[in-house]
C-alpha positions as CSV (number, residue, x, y, z in Angstrom):
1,X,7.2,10.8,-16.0
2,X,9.3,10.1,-19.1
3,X,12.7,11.5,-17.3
4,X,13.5,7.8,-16.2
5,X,14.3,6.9,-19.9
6,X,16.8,9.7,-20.1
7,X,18.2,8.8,-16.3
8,X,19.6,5.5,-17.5
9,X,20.7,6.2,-20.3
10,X,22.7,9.0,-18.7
11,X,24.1,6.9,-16.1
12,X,25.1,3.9,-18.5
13,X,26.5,7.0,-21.5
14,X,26.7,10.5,-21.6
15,X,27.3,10.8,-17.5
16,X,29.0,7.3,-17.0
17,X,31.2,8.8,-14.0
18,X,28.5,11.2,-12.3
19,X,26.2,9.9,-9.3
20,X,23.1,8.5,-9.4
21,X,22.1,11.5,-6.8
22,X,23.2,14.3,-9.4
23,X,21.6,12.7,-12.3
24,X,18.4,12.6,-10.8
25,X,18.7,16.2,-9.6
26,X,18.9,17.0,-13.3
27,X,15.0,15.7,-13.0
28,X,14.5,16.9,-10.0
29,X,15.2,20.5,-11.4
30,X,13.0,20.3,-14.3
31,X,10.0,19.0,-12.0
32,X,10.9,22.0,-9.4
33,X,10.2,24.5,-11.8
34,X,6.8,23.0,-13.8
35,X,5.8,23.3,-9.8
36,X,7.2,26.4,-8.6
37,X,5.6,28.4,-11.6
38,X,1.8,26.9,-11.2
39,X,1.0,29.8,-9.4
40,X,1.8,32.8,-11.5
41,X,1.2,30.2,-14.5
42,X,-2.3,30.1,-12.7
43,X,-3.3,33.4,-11.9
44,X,-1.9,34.4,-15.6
45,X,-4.6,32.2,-16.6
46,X,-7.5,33.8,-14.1
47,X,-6.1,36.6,-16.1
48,X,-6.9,34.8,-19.8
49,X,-3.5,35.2,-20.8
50,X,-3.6,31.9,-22.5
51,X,-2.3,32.7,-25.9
52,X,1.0,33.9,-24.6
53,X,1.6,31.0,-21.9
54,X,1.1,28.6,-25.2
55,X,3.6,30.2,-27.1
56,X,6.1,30.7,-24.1
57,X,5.8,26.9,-23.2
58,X,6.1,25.9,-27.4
59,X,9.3,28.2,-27.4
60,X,11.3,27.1,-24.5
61,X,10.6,23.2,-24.8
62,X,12.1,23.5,-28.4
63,X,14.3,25.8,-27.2
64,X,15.5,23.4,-24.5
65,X,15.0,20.1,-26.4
66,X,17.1,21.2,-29.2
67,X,19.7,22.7,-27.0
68,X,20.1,18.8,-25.1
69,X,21.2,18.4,-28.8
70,X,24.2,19.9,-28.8
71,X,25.7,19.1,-24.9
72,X,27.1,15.9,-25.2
73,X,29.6,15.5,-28.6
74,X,28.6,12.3,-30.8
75,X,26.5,11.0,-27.5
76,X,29.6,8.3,-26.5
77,X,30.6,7.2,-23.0
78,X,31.4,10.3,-20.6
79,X,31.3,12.7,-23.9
80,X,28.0,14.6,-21.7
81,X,28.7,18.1,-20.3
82,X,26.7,18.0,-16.7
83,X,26.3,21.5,-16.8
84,X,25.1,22.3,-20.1
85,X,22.4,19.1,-19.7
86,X,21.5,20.2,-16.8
87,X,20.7,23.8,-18.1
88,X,19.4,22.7,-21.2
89,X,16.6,20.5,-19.7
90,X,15.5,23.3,-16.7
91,X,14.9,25.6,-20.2
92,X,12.7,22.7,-21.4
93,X,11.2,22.5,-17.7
94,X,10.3,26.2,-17.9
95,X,8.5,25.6,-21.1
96,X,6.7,22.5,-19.3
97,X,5.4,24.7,-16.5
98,X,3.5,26.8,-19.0
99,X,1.4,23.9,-19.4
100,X,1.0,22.5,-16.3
101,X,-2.1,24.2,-15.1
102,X,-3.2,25.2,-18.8
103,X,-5.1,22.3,-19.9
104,X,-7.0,21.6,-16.9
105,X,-7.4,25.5,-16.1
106,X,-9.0,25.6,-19.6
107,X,-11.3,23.0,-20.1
108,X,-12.7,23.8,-16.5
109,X,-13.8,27.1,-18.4
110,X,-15.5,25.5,-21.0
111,X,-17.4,22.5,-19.4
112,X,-17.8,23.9,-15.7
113,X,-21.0,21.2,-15.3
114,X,-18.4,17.7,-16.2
115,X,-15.1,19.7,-14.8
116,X,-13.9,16.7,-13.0
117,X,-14.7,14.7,-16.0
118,X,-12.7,16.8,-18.5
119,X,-10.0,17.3,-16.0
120,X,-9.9,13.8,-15.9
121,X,-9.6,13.1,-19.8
122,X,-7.3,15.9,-20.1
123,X,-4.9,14.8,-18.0
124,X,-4.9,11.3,-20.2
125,X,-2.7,12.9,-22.5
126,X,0.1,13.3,-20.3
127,X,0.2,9.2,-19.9
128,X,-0.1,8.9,-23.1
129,X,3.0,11.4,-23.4
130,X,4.7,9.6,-21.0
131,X,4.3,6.0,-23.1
132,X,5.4,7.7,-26.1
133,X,8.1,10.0,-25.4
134,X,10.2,7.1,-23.1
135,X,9.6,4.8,-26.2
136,X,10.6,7.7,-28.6
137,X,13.7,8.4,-27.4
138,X,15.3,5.2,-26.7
139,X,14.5,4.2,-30.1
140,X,15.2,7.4,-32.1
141,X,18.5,7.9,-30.0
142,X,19.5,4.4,-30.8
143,X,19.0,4.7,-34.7
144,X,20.2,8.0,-35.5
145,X,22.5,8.5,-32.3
146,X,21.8,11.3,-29.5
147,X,22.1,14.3,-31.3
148,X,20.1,13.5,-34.2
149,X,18.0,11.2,-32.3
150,X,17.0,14.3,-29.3
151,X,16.6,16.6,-32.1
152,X,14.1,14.6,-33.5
153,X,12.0,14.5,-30.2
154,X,12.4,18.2,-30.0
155,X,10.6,18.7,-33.2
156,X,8.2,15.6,-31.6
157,X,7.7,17.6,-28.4
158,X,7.6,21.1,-29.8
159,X,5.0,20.2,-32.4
160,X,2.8,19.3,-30.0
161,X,2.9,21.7,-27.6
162,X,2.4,23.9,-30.6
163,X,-0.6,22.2,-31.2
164,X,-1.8,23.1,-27.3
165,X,-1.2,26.5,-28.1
166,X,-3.5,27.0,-31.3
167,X,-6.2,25.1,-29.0
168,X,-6.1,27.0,-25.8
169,X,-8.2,30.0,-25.6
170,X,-10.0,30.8,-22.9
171,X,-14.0,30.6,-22.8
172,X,-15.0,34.2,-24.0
173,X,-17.8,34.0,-21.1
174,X,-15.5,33.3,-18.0
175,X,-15.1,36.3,-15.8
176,X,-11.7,37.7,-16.1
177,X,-9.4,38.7,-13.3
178,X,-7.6,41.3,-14.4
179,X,-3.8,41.6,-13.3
180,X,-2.7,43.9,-10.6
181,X,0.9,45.0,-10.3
182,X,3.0,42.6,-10.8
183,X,5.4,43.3,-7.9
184,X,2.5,43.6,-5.9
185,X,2.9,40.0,-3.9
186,X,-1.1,39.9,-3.5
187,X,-1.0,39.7,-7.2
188,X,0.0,36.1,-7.3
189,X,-0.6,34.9,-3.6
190,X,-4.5,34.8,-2.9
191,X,-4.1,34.6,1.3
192,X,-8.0,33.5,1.4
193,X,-6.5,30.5,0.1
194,X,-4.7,29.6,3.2
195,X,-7.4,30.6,5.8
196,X,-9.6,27.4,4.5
197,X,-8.3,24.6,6.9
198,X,-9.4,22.3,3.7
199,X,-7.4,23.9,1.3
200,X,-4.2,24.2,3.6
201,X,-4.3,20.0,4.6
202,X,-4.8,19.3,0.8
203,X,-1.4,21.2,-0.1
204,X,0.1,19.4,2.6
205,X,-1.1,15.8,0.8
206,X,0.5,16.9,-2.5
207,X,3.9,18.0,-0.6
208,X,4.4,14.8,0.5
209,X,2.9,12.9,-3.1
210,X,5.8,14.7,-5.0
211,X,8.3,13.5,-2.2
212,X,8.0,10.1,-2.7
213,X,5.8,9.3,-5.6
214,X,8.3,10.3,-8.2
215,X,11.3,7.9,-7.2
216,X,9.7,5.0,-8.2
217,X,9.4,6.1,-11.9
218,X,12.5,7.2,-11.9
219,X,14.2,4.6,-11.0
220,X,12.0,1.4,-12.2
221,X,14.4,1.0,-15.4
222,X,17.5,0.8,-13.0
223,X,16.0,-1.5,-10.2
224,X,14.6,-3.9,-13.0
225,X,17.6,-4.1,-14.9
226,X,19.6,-4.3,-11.3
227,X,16.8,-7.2,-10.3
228,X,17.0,-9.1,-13.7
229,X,13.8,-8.5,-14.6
230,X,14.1,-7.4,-17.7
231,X,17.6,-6.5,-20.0
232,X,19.5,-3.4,-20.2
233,X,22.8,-1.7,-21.0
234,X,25.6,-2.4,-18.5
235,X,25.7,0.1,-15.9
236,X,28.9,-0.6,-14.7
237,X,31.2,-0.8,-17.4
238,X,30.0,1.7,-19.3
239,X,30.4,-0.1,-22.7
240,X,26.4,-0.4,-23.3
241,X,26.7,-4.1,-24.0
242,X,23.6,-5.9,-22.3
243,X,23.0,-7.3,-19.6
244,X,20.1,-9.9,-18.0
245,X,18.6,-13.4,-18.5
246,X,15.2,-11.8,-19.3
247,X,14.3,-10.8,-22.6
248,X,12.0,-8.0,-22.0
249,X,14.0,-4.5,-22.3
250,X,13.9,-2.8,-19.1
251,X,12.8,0.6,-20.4
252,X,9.2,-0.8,-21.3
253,X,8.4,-1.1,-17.7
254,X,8.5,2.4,-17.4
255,X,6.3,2.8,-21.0
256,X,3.8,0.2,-18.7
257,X,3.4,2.4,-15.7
258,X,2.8,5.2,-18.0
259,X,0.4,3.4,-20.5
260,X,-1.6,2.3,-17.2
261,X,-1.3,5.4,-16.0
262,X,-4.1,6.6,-18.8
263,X,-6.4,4.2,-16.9
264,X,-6.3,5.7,-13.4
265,X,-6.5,9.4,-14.8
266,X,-9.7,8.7,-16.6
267,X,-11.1,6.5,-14.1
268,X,-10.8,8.5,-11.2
269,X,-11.8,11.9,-12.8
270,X,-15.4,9.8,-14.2
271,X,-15.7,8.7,-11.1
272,X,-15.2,11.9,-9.1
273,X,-18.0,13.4,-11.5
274,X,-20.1,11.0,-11.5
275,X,-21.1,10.6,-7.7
276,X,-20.7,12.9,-4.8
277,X,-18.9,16.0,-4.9
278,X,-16.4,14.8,-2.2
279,X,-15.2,12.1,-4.5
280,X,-12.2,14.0,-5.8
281,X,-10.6,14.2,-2.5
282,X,-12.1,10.4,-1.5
283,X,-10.7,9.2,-4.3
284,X,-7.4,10.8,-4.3
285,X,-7.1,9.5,-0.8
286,X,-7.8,6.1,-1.6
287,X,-5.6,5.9,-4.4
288,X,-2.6,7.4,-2.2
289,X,-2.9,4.8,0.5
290,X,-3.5,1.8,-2.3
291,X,-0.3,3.1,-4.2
292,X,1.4,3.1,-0.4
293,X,0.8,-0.3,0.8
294,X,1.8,-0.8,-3.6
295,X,5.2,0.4,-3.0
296,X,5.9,-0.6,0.8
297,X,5.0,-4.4,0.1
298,X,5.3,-5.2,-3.4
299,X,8.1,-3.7,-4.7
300,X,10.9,-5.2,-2.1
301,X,8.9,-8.4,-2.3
302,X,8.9,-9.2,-6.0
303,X,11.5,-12.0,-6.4
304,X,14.6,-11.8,-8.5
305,X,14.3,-12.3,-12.3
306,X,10.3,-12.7,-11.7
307,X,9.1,-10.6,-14.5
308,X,5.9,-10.9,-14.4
309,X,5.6,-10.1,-11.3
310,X,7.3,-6.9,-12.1
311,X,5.0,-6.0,-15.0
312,X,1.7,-6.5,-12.8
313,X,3.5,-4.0,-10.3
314,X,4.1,-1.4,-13.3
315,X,0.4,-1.9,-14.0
316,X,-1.1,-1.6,-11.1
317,X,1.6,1.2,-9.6
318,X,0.8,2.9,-12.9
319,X,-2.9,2.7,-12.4
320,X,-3.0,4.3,-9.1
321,X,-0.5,6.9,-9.7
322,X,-2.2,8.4,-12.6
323,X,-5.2,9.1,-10.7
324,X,-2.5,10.4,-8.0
325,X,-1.0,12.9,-10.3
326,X,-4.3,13.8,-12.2
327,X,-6.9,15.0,-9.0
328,X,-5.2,17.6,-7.5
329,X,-6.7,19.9,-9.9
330,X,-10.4,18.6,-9.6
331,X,-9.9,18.4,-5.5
332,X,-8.9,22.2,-5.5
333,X,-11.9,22.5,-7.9
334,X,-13.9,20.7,-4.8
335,X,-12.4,23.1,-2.1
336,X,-12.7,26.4,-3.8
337,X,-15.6,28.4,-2.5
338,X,-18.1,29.5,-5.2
339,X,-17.3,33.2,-4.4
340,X,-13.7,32.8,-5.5
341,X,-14.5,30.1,-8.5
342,X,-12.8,32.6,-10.6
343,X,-9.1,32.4,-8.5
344,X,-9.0,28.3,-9.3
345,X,-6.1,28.3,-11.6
346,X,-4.4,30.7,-8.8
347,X,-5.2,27.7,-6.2
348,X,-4.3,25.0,-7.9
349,X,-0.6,26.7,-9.0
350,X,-0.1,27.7,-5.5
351,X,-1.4,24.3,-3.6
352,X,1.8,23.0,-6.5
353,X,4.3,25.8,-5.1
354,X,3.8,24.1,-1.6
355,X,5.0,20.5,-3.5
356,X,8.2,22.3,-5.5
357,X,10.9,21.5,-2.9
358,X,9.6,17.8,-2.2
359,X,9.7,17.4,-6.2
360,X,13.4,19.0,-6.2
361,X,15.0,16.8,-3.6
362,X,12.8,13.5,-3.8
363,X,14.7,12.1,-6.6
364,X,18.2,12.9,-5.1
365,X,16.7,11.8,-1.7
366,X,16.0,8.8,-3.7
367,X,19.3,8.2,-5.1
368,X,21.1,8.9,-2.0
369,X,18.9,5.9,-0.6
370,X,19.7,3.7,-3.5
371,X,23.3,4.0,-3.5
372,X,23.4,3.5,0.1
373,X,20.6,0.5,0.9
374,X,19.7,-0.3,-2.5
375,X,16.9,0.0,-4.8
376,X,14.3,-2.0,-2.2
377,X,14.5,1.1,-0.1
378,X,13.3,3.6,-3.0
379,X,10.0,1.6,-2.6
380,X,9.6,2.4,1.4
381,X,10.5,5.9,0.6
382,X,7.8,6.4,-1.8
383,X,5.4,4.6,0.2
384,X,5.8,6.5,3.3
385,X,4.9,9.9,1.7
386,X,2.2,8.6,-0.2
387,X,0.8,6.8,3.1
388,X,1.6,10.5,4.5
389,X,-0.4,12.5,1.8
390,X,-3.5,9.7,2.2
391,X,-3.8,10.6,6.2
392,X,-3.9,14.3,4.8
393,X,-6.3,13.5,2.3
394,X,-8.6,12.3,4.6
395,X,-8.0,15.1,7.3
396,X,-8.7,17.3,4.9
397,X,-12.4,15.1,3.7
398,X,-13.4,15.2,7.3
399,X,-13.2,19.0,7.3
400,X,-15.3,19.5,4.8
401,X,-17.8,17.2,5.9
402,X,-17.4,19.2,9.4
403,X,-17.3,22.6,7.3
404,X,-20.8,21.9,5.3
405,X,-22.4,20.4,8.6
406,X,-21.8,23.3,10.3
407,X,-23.0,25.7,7.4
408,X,-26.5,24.0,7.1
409,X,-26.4,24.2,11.1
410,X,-26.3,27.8,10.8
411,X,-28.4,27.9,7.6
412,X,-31.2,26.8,9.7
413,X,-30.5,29.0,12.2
414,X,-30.7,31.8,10.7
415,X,-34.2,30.2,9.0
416,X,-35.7,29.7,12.4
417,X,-34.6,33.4,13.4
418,X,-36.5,34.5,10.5
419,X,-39.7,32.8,11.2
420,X,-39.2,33.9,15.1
421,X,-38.9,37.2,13.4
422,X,-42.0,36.8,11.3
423,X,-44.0,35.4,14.0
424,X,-43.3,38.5,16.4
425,X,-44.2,40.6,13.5
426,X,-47.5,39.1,12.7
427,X,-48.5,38.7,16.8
428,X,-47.5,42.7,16.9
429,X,-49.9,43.6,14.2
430,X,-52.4,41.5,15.2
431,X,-52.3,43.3,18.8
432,X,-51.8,46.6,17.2
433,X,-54.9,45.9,14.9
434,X,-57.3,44.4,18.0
435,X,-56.0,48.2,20.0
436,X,-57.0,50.0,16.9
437,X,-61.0,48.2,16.9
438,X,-61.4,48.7,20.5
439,X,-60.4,52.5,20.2
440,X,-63.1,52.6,17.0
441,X,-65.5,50.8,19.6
442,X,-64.9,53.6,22.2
């Protein structure tokens, strides 16, 4: 969520001269892999191999961070090496997908009765992350220049991920799936998984979410500085100088969709624990298809130089895309059978494989779009897939509505069996018992 800070400042800086399109696949990357690994991430956890997935991800994200440091000279105009920011930040990625499924994995373990509560609160942390770090490094790269400036939010970012790993240990009473060989595929792939029609139309709602919900964040400090609704460095000369009528920086409207973003995360996981089970996936589909109509009508429609009507977008965007990004772990928490509760951190990672590629080629898709129709059309992008993943969302509620009818259809069925059952036994001893007193009689 925080990449958008680093995108413009790498198209106004460090990558002056490269597209929009490869810039973005630098983010792109990074979000590919904190997907691609949920799975074995997951089933490490099933596994309670927490302790060493903390320290991986507190390794490589200061690792990666402090690399960034070193790719780009004094941080000038066109002084950026694409290849060597590019690598640097996939090394940070890795260390992010350590802690992708982690926290929600773990406090599922330890309150199992308020999981979509927890799940909810947890995932609060990563808007606040994503107010600060945006804030962070626009102002420490600006006072103490990008080396300096990216060192200092490596130690920023590595201190707290440090922090999740002292924290996260796994509840000493959870079953524990032990790991079998690890070239076995069955090891990370659990193919029950994909034989539940809920499950299966759930991981097709989150391939399209990371398709087209990430552009817009990406891209909200460009298209407002490109809009005039709010000030920012000069994109096309390259000199930094400023640029826009409005005085409200252009990178805060990014800091406002994530700050809002806190909102929708907590709100939607109390609300999915507090009423009906199905509310996770309810819920997730409701937001989707409120954050669509968001994106396909407000965001082309907001008026040049209107600013506030661009920060009430942010807010509102923001507050329907956290709970966007924060259910998928409570609606695989929904879907799982209670005879496999113990494979849900395997579930979840692999329902996020399934939304890797999307997450990979959205943002370029996106700035394919923008260079060629402009930044209105990175709004009806990210609408349609959201308005996609709603209609899946709801295919996948009706299922389970059909799945539950049908199981207390057979339920009592196989209650009215027994009693047929009983009944025949009682009528047969009582016939057996009347043969018995007339053969006494005789």
């Amino acid at each position: 969520m925080a990449f958008g800070a680093f995108l413009g400042f790498y198209d106004v800086y460090l990558l002056h001269n490269t597209s929009k399109q490869m810039i973005s696949l630098i983010g792109g990357t990074q979000a590919f892999f904190v997907l691609a690994l949920a799975p074995i991430m997951g089933r490490l956890l099933d596994a309670h191999y927490q302790y060493y997935i903390g320290f991986s991800g507190f390794f490589l994200i200061s690792v990666g961070y402090i690399g960034l440091s070193f790719t780009s000279g004094q941080g000038l105009a066109n002084q950026g090496t694409y290849w060597a920011i590019w690598l640097t930040t996939a090394v940070a990625g890795l260390g992010q997908a350590c802690f992708f499924v982690y926290s929600s994995q773990n406090v599922a373990q330890w309150f199992p009765n308020k999981k979509f509560t927890v799940i909810g609160i947890t995932s609060g942390g990563a808007a606040i992350g994503g107010l600060v770090y945006p804030i962070a490094f626009k102002n420490l790269v600006a006072n103490y220049g990008f080396p300096s400036g990216v060192r200092i939010f490596a130690s920023i970012a590595g201190s707290t991920s440090f922090l999740a790993f002292i924290f996260g240990s796994p509840h000493p009473h959870t079953a524990r799936r032990p790991l079998g060989p690890i070239f076995n595929p069955a090891t990370w792939i659990d193919v029950h998984a994909f034989r539940t029609a809920a499950y299966n139309w759930y991981a097709a709602s989150l391939f399209f979410i990371f398709l087209g919900f990430y552009v817009l964040p990406f891209y909200v400090t460009l298209w407002a500085a490109n809009k005039d609704l709010g000030t920012d460095e000069d994109t096309e000369s390259g000199t930094g100088e400023l640029r826009g009528s409005s005085g409200f920086r252009s990178f805060w409207f990014l800091s406002i969709m994530n700050a809002c973003g806190f909102i929708g995360r907590m709100g939607s996981g109390y609300i999915a624990g507090r009423w009906s089970s199905l509310h996770p996936i309810l819920v997730h589909a409701a937001s989707c298809f409120a954050a669509a109509i968001t994106a396909l009508l407000w965001w082309p429609l907001i008026p040049h130089a209107s600013t506030g009507s661009a920060i009430a977008f942010c807010a509102v965007f923001g507050m329907l895309g956290g709970a966007i990004v924060g259910l998928p772990p409570s609606g695989v928490a929904r879907i799982i059978p209670k005879g496999r509760a113990t494979c849900l951190g395997q579930w979840t990672g692999m329902a996020f494989l399934i939304a890797a590629p999307p997450g990979l080629v959205g943002p370029t898709i996106g700035g394919f779009l923008e260079k060629r129709f402009g930044e209105n059309s990175i709004g009806l992008f990210g609408g349609a897939g959201l308005l996609a993943a709603a209609g899946c969302q709801v295919v996948t509620w009706w299922v389970m509505v059909e799945d539950e009818v049908g199981g207390e259809d057979e339920g009592e069925a196989r209650r009215e069996e027994v009693e047929v059952d009983d009944a025949s036994v009682e009528e047969e001893g009582a016939e057996k018992g009347d043969q018995r007193r007339d053969s006494g009689r005789g």
